[in-house]
C-alpha positions in Angstrom: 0.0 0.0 0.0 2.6 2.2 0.9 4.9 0.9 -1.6 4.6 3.4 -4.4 5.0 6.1 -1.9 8.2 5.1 -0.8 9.3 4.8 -3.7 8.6 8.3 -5.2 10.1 9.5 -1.4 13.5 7.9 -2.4 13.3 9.3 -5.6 13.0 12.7 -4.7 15.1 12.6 -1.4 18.1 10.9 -4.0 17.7 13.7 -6.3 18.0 16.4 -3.8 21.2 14.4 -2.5 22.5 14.3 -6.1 22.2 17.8 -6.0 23.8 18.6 -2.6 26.7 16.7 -3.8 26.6 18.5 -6.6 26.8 21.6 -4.9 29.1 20.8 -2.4 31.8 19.4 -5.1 30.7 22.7 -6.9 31.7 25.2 -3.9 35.0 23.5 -2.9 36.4 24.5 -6.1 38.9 27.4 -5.5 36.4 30.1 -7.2 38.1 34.2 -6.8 36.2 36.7 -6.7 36.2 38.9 -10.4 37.7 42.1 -10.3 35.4 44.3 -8.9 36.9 47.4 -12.0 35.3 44.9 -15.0 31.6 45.9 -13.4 32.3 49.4 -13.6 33.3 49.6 -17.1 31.2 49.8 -20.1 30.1 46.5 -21.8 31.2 47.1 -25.7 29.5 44.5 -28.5 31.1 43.8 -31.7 29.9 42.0 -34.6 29.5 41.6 -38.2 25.1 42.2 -38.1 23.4 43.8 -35.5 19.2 43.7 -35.2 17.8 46.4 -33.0 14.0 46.3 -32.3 12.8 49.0 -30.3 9.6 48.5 -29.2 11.0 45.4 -27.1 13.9 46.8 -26.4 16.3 44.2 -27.6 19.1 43.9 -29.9 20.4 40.7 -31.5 23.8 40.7 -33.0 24.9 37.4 -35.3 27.9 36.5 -36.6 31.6 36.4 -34.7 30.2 38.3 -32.0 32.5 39.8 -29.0 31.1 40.9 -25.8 33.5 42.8 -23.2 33.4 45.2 -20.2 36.6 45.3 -18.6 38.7 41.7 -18.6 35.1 40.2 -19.0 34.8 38.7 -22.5 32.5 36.4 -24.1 32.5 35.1 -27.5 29.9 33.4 -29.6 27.8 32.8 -32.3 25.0 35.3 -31.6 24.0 37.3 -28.5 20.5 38.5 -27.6 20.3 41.8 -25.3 17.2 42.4 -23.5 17.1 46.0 -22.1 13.8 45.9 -21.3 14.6 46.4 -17.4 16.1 49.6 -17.7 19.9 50.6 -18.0 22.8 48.8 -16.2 20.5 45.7 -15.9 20.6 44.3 -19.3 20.4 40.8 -19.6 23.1 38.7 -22.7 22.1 35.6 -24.4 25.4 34.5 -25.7 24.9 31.2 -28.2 27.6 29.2 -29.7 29.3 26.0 -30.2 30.3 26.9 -28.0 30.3 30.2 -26.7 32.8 30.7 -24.6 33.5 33.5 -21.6 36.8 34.3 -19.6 37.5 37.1 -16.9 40.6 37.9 -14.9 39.9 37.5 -11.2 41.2 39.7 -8.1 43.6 37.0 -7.7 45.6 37.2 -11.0 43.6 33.9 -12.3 41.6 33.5 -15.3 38.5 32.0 -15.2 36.9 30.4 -18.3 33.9 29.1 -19.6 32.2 27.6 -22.3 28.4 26.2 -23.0 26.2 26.3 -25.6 24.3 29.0 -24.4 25.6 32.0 -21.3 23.4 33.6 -19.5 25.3 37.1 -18.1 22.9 39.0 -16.0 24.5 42.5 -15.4 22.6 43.7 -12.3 22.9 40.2 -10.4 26.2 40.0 -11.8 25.3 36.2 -12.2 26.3 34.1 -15.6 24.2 31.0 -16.0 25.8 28.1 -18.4 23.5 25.4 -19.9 24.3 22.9 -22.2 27.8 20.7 -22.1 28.0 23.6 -19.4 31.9 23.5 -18.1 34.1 26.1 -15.8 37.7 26.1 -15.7 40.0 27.7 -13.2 43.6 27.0 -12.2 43.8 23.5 -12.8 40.3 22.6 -11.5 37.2 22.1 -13.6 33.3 21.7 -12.7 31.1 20.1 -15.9 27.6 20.0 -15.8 24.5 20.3 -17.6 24.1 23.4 -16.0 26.4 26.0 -14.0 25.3 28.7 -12.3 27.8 31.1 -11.0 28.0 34.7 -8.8 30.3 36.5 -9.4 30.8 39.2 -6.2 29.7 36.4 -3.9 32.0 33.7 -5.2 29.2 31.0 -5.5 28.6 28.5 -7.8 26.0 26.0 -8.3 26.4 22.7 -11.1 23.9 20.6 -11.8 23.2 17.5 -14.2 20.5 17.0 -16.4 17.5 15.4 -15.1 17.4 12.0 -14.9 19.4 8.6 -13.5 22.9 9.6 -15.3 22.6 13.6 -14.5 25.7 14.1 -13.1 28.0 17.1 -12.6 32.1 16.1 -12.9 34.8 18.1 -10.7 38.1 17.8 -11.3 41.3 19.0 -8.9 44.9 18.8 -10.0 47.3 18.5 -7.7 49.9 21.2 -7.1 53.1 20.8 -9.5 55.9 19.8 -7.4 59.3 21.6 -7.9 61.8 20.1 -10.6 64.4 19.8 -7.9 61.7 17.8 -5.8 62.3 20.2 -2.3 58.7 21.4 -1.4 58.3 25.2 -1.9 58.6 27.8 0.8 
């Protein structure tokens, strides 16, 4: 009688443990914090076309496009703009295959990223990745179906597809040891 019910339970309760991990694996990664000067600089779009449509308040540019305000870049196929929300919180659809974003963080690191499709929310300062979704930094890497990733407050969130074999892969690389095998100082 209860049978089905348990069952559906252990499904959801596994899921949400699936995506703990997930999230656990996903914060441990050694995520900087962006350079606070990128959000304060204009974001400059260059492409070959550019569709403006006024009413909606979006603009779609195609073709080798390249998106950058400060060390933020992205680079893809085509980006949709939404300015519908007012100045400063414009929302970029980058698509590509893949489309592919980097930024230098406080640290002196470089983070990159590539998906099919990049979600940069200006306002939140937030860049969604969906699609073969994968984040490199250092020598550590976070794959997913999905990565979600805040930039001022260092957070990130990966997350597999639905399903049995959803899963989100991270990857650390040990230090490199010294050539003359003494452990740094």
């Amino acid at each position: 009688m209860f049978k089905p019910f348990l069952h559906r339970l252990q499904m959801m309760q596994s899921k949400h443990t699936l995506r703990l991990i997930a999230l656990c694996c996903a914060l441990s990664m050694n995520v900087a914090q962006a350079k606070d000067d990128d959000f304060k600089k204009p974001i400059t779009v260059d492409s070959k076309t550019h569709f403006v449509d006024g009413k909606r308040k979006t603009s779609i540019f195609r073709d080798d496009v390249h998106v950058q305000q400060g060390s933020l870049q992205i680079d893809a196929d085509e980006v949709e703009v939404n300015a519908s929300k007012g100045e400063g919180r414009e929302v970029f659809i980058a698509r590509g295959e893949p489309a592919v974003y980097r930024q230098d963080m406080e640290d002196g690191s470089t983070i990159k990223a590539v998906a099919t499709e990049i979600r940069y929310e200006v306002s939140a300062r937030t860049l969604t990745l969906s699609g073969e979704a994968e984040l490199h930094q250092n020598s550590s890497m976070g794959r997913g179906e999905s990565i979600t990733f805040n930039l001022d407050k260092q957070q990130l969130l990966a997350e597999g597809q639905e399903g049995e074999n959803g899963r989100v892969t991270t990857v650390f690389r040990p230090e490199a040891k010294p050539e003359n095998g003494e452990p740094e100082q």
